[in-house]
C-alpha positions as YAML, in Angstrom:
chain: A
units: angstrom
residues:
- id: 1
  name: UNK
  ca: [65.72, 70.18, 20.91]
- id: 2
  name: UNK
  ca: [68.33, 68.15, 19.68]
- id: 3
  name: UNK
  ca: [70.20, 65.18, 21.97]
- id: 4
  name: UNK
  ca: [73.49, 66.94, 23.53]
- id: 5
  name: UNK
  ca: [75.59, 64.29, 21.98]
- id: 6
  name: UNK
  ca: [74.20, 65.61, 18.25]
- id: 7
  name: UNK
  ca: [76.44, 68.50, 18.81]
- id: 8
  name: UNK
  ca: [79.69, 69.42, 17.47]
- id: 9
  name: UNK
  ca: [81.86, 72.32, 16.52]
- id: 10
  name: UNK
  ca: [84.02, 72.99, 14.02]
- id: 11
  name: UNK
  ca: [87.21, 73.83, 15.26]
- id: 12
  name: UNK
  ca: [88.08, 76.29, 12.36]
- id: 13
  name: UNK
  ca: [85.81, 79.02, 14.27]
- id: 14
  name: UNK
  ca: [88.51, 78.43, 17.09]
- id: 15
  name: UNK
  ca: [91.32, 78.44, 15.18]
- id: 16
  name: UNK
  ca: [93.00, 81.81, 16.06]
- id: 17
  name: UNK
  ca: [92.38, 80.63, 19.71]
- id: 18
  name: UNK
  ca: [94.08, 77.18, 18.94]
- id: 19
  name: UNK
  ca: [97.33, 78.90, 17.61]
- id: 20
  name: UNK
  ca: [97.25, 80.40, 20.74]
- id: 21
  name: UNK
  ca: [96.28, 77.68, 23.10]
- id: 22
  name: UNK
  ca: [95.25, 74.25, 21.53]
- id: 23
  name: UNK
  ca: [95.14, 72.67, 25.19]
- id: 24
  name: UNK
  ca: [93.37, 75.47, 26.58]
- id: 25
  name: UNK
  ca: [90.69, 76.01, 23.79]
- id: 26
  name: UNK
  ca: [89.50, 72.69, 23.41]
- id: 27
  name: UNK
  ca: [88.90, 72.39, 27.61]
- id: 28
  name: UNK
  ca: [86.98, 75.85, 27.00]
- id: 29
  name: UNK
  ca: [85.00, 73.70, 24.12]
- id: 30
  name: UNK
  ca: [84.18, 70.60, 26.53]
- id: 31
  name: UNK
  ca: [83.57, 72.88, 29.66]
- id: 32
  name: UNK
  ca: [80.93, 74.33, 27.13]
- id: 33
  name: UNK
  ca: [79.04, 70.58, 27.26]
- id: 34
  name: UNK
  ca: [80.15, 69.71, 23.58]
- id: 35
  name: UNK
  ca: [81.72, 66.00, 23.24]
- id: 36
  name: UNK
  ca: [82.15, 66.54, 20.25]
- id: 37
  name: UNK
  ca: [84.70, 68.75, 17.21]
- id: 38
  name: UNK
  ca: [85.35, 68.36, 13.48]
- id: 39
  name: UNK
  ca: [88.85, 69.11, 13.05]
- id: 40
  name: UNK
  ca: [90.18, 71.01, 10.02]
- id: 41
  name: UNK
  ca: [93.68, 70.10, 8.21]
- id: 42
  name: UNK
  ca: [93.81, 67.59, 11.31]
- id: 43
  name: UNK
  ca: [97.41, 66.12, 10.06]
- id: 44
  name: UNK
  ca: [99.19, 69.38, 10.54]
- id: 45
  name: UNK
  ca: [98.11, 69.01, 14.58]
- id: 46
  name: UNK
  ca: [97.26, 65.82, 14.86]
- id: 47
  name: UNK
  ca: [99.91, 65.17, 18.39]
- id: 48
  name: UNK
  ca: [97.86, 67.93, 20.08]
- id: 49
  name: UNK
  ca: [94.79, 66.44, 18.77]
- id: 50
  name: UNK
  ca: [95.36, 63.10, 19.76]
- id: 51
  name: UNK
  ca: [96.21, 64.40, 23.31]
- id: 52
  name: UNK
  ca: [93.65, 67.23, 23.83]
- id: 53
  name: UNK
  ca: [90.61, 64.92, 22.55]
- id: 54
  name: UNK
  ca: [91.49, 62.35, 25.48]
- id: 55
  name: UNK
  ca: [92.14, 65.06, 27.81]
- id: 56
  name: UNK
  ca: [88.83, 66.45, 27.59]
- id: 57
  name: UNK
  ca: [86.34, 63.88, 26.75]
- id: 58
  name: UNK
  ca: [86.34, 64.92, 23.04]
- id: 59
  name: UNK
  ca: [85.64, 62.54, 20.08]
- id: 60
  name: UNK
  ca: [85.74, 63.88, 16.51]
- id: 61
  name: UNK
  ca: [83.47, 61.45, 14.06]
- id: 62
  name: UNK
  ca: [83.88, 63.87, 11.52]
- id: 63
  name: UNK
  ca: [86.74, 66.26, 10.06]
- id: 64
  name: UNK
  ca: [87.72, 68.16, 7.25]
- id: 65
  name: UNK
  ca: [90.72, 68.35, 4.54]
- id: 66
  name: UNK
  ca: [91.35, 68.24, 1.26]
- id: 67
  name: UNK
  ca: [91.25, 64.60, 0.06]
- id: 68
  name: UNK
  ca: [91.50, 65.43, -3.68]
- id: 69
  name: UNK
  ca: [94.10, 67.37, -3.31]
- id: 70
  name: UNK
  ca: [95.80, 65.44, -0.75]
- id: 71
  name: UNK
  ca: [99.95, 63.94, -1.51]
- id: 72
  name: UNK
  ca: [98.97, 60.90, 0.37]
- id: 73
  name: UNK
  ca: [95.55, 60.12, 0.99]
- id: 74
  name: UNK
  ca: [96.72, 56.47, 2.55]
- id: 75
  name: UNK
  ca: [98.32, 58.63, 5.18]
- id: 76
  name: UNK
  ca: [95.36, 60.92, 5.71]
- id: 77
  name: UNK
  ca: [92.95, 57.95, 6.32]
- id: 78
  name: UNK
  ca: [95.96, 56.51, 9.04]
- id: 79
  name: UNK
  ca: [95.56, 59.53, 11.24]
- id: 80
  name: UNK
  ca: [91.81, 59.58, 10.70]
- id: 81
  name: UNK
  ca: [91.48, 56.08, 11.99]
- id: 82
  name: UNK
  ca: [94.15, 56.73, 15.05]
- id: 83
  name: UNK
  ca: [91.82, 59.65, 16.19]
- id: 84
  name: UNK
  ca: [88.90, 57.35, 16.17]
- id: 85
  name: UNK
  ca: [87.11, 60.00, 13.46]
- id: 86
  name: UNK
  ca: [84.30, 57.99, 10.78]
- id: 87
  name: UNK
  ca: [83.77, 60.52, 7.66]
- id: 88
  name: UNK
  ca: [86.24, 62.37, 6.13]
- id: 89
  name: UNK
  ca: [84.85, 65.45, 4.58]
- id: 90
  name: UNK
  ca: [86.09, 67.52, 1.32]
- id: 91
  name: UNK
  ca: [85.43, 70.99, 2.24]
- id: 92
  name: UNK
  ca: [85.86, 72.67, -0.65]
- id: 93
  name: UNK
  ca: [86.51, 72.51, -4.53]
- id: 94
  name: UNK
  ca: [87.16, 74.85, -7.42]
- id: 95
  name: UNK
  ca: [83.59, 76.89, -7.88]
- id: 96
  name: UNK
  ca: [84.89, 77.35, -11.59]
- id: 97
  name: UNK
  ca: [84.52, 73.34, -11.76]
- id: 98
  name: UNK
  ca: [80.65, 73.68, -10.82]
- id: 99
  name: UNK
  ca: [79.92, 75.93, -14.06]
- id: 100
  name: UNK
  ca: [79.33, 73.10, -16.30]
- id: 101
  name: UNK
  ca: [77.61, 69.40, -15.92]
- id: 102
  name: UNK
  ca: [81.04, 68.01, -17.07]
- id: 103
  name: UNK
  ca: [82.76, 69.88, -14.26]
- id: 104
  name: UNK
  ca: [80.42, 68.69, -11.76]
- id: 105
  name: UNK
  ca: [80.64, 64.97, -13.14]
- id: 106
  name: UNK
  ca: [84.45, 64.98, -12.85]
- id: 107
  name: UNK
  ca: [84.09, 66.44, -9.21]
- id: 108
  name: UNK
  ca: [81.70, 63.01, -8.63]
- id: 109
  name: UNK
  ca: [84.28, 61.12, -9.94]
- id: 110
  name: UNK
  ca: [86.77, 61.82, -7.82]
- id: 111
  name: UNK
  ca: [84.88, 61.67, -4.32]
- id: 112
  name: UNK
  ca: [83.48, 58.26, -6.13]
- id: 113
  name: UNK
  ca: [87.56, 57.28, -6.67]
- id: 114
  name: UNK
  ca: [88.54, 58.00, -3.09]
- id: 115
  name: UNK
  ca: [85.55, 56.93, -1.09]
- id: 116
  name: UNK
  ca: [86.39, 53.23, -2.70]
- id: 117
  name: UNK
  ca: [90.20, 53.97, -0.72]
- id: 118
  name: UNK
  ca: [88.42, 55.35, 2.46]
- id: 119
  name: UNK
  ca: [86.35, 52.01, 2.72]
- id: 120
  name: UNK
  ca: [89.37, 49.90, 3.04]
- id: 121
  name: UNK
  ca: [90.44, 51.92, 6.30]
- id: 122
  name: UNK
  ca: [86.32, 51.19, 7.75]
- id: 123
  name: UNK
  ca: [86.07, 55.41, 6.61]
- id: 124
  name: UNK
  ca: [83.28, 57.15, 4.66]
- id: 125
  name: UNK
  ca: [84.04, 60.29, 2.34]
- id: 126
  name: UNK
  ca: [81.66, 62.99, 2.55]
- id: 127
  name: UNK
  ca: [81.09, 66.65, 0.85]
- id: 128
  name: UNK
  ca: [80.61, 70.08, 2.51]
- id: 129
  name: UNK
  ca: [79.21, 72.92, -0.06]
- id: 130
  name: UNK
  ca: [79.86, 76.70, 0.30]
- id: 131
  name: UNK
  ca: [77.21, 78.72, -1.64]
- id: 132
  name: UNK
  ca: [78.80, 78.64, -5.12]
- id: 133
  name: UNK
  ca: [77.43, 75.14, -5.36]
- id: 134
  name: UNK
  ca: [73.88, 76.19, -4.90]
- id: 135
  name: UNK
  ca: [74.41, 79.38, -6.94]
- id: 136
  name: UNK
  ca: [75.51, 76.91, -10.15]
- id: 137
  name: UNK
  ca: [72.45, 76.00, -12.34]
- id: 138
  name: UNK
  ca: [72.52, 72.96, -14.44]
- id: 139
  name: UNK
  ca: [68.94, 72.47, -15.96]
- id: 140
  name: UNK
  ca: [67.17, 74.29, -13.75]
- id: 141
  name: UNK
  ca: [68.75, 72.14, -10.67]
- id: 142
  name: UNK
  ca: [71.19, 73.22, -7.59]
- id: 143
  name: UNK
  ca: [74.55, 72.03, -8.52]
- id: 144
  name: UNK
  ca: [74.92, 70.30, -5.48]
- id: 145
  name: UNK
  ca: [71.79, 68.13, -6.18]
- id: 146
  name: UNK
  ca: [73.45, 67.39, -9.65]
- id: 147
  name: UNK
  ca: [76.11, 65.99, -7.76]
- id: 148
  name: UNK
  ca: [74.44, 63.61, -5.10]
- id: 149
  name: UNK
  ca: [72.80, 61.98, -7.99]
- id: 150
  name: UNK
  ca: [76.14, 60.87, -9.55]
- id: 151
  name: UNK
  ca: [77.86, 59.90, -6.31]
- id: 152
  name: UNK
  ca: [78.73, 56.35, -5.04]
- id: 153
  name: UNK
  ca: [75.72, 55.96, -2.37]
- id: 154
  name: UNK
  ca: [78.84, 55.59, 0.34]
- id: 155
  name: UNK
  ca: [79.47, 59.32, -0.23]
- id: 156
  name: UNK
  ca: [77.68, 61.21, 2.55]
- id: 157
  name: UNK
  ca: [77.08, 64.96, 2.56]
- id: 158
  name: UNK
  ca: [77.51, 67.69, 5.30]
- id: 159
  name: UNK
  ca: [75.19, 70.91, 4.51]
- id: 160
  name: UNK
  ca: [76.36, 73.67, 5.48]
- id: 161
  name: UNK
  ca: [72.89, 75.28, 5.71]
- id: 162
  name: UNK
  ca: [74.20, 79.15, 5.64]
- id: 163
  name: UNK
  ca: [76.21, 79.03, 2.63]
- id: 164
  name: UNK
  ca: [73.17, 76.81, 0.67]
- id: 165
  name: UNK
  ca: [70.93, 79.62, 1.92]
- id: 166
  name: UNK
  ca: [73.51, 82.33, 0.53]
- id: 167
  name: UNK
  ca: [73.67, 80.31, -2.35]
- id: 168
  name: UNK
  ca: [69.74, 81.06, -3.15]
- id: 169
  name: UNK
  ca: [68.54, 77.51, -1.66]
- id: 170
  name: UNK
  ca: [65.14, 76.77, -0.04]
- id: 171
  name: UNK
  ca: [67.26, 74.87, 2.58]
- id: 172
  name: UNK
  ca: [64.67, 73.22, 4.36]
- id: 173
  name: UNK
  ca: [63.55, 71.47, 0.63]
- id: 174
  name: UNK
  ca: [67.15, 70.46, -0.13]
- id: 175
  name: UNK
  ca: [67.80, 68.94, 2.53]
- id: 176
  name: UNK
  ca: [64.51, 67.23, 2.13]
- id: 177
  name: UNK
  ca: [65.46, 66.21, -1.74]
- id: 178
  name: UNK
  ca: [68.58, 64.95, -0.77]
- id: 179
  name: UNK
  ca: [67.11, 62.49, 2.17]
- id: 180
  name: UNK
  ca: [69.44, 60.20, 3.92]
- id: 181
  name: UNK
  ca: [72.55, 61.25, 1.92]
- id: 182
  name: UNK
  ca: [72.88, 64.38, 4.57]
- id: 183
  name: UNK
  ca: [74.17, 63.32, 7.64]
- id: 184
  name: UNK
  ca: [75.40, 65.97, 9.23]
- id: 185
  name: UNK
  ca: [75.06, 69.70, 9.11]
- id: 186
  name: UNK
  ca: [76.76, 72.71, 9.49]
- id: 187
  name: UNK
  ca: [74.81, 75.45, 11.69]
- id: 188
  name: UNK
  ca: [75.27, 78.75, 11.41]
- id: 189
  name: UNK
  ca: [73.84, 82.20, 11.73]
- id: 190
  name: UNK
  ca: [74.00, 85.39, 10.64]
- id: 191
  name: UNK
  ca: [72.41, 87.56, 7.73]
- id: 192
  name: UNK
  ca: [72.43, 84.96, 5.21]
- id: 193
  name: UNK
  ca: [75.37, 87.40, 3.21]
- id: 194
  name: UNK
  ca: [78.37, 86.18, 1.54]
- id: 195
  name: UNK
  ca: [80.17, 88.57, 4.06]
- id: 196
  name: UNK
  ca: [81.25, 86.02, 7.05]
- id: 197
  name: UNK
  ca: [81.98, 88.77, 9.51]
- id: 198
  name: UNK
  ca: [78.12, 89.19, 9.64]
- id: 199
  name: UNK
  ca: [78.05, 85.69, 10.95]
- id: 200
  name: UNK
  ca: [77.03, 85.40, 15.21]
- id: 201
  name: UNK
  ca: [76.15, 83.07, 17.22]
- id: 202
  name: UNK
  ca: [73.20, 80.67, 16.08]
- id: 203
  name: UNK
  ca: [69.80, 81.82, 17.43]
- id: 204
  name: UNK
  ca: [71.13, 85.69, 17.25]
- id: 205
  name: UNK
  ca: [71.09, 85.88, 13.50]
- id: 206
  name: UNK
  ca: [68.11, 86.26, 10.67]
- id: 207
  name: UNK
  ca: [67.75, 82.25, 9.33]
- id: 208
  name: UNK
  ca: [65.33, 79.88, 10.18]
- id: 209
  name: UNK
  ca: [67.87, 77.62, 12.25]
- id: 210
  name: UNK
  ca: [65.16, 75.30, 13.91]
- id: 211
  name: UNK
  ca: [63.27, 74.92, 10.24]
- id: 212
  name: UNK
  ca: [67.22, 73.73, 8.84]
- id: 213
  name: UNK
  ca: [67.23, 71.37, 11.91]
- id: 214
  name: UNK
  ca: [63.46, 69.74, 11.65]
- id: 215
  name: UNK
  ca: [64.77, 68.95, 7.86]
- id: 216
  name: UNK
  ca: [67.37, 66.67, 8.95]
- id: 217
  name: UNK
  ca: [66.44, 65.63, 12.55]
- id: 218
  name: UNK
  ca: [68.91, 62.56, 12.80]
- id: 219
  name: UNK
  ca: [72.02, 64.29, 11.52]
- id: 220
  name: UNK
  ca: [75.22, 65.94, 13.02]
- id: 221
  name: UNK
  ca: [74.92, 69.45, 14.20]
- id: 222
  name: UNK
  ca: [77.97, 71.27, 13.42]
- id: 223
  name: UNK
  ca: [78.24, 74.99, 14.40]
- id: 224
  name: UNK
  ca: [80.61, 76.60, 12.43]
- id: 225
  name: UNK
  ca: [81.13, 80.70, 12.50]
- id: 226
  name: UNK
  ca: [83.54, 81.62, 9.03]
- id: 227
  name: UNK
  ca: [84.27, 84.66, 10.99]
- id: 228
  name: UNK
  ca: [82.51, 87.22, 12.77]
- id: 229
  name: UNK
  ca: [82.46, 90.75, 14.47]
- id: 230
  name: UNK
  ca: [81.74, 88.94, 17.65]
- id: 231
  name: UNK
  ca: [84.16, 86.56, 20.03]
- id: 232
  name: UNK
  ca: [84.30, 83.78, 18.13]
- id: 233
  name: UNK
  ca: [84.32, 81.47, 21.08]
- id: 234
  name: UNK
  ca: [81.74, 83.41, 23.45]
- id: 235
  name: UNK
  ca: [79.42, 82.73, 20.07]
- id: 236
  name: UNK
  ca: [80.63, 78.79, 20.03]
- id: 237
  name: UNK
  ca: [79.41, 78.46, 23.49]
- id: 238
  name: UNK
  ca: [76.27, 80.79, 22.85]
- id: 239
  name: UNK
  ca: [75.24, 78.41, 20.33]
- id: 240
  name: UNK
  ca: [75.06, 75.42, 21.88]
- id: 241
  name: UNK
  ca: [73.02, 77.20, 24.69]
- id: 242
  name: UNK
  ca: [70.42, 78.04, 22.19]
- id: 243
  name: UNK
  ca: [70.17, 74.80, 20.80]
- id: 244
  name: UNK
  ca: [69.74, 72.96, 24.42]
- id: 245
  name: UNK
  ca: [67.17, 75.24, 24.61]
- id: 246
  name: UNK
  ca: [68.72, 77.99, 26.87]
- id: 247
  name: UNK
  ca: [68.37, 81.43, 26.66]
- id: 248
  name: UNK
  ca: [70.99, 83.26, 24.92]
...
C-alpha cells in the first residue's frame, strides 16, 4: 500500500470537468484525499491554478508541457517555480523521431539542452513515454531504454506503465532496468489496448497494477485515465480507493 502522500492525479483525466468548473473539480480532487495533481499545459491556467492549489491543500511537484517545443522555456520554468512544482515533464514527442538511433539521439539531446536551463531555476526535466517508444526497436532494445542511456543523469523519467505495456514492455523489468532514473509513474488501467476509451479506473482493469508499483516502490503515483467509457472523475476517485487499499 503506498503512503497517501505518493499519490497524484493527472489533471488531463479532469479536464472536460475543469473547462467546466476548475474551482469545483479540483475541491472534488482533494475531498477525494489526494494532495497532490500534475497539471497539463499549466501556463494557459496558471491564475486558477495558483488559486485552486492553495484553496484546497493541493501541491503539484510535477507537471506536464511541451518544453521542446515551448516559445519561451525561461517563462515556462517562472510559472513552474511560482506554483512551487520540481520536474517538468515532456509528455510527448514525434513517434516518427523514435524510428532510428539518430532520431532517438537528437531527442536526448534536446532534454540534455534544456534540463542544463531547468537547473538554473532549482527544476529537473523529466520524460513521459506513450507506447510508440516501447514499440521502436533499436538493436533488439526498447527505444525508451536507448534513450535513458544517453540522457544527462539530471533527466528523470515518468513511466507511464499502460502505454509501455501497450507498447509490448515487460513493465515490471523496465522499470527495473531503468533503476533510479524513474521517479514517478503514471497508473492506469484498462485492457492494455491502444484504444483509451477501454481505460477505467485502476484495480477494475486487466494489468498487473500492484506488480508496476512493487517495481518502483519510492516513486510518484500518478493516475491518469486518456479517456474512458466510464465518469472520468468517479474512476479518479475509485482509484485512489483501490490503492489505499479500499474496496472498489
Amino acid at each position: 500500500m503506498p503512503n497517501p502522500d505518493q499519490l497524484s492525479v493527472q489533471l488531463y483525466t479532469v479536464r472536460g470537468a475543469l473547462e467546466e468548473d476548475f474551482d469545483g473539480t479540483l475541491a472534488r480532487i482533494a475531498e477525494f484525499g489526494y494532495t497532490q495533481v500534475e497539471p497539463f499545459s499549466f501556463v494557459t491556467y496558471f491564475d486558477d491554478l495558483k488559486t485552486g492549489l492553495a484553496a484546497y491543500g493541493l501541491s503539484a511537484p510535477t507537471t506536464h508541457i511541451g518544453l521542446l517545443t515551448a516559445e519561451d522555456v525561461d517563462d515556462v520554468f517562472v510559472k513552474a517555480k511560482e506554483l512551487g512544482m520540481e520536474t517538468v515533464i515532456v509528455p510527448s514527442t514525434d513517434p516518427a523521431r523514435w524510428q532510428s538511433a539518430e532520431g532517438i539521439a537528437e531527442i536526448a539531446a534536446e532534454l540534455n539542452a534544456v534540463a542544463g536551463k531547468a537547473a538554473e531555476y532549482g527544476l529537473t526535466v523529466g520524460y513521459h513515454n506513450h507506447h510508440f517508444e516501447l514499440e521502436s526497436r533499436i538493436d533488439g532494445r526498447h527505444g525508451l531504454e536507448v534513450l535513458a542511456e544517453q540522457l544527462d543523469p539530471a533527466v528523470v523519467l515518468e513511466v507511464d506503465t499502460y502505454w509501455a505495456y501497450a507498447g509490448g514492455a515487460d513493465v515490471p523489468a523496465l522499470l527495473e532496468r531503468l533503476g533510479d532514473r524513474v521517479v514517478a509513474l503514471h497508473v492506469k488501467d484498462g485492457d492494455g489496448s491502444l484504444d483509451d476509451k477501454k481505460q477505467v479506473a485502476v484495480g477494475s482493469g486487466s494489468l498487473p497494477v500492484n506488480d508496476y508499483l512493487a517495481a518502483a516502490p519510492s516513486a510518484l503515483f500518478v493516475v491518469e485515465l486518456d479517456d474512458s467509457e466510464g465518469d472520468l472523475m468517479t474512476a479518479v476517485g475509485a482509484s485512489r480507493e483501490f490503492l489505499m487499499g479500499g474496496a472498489l
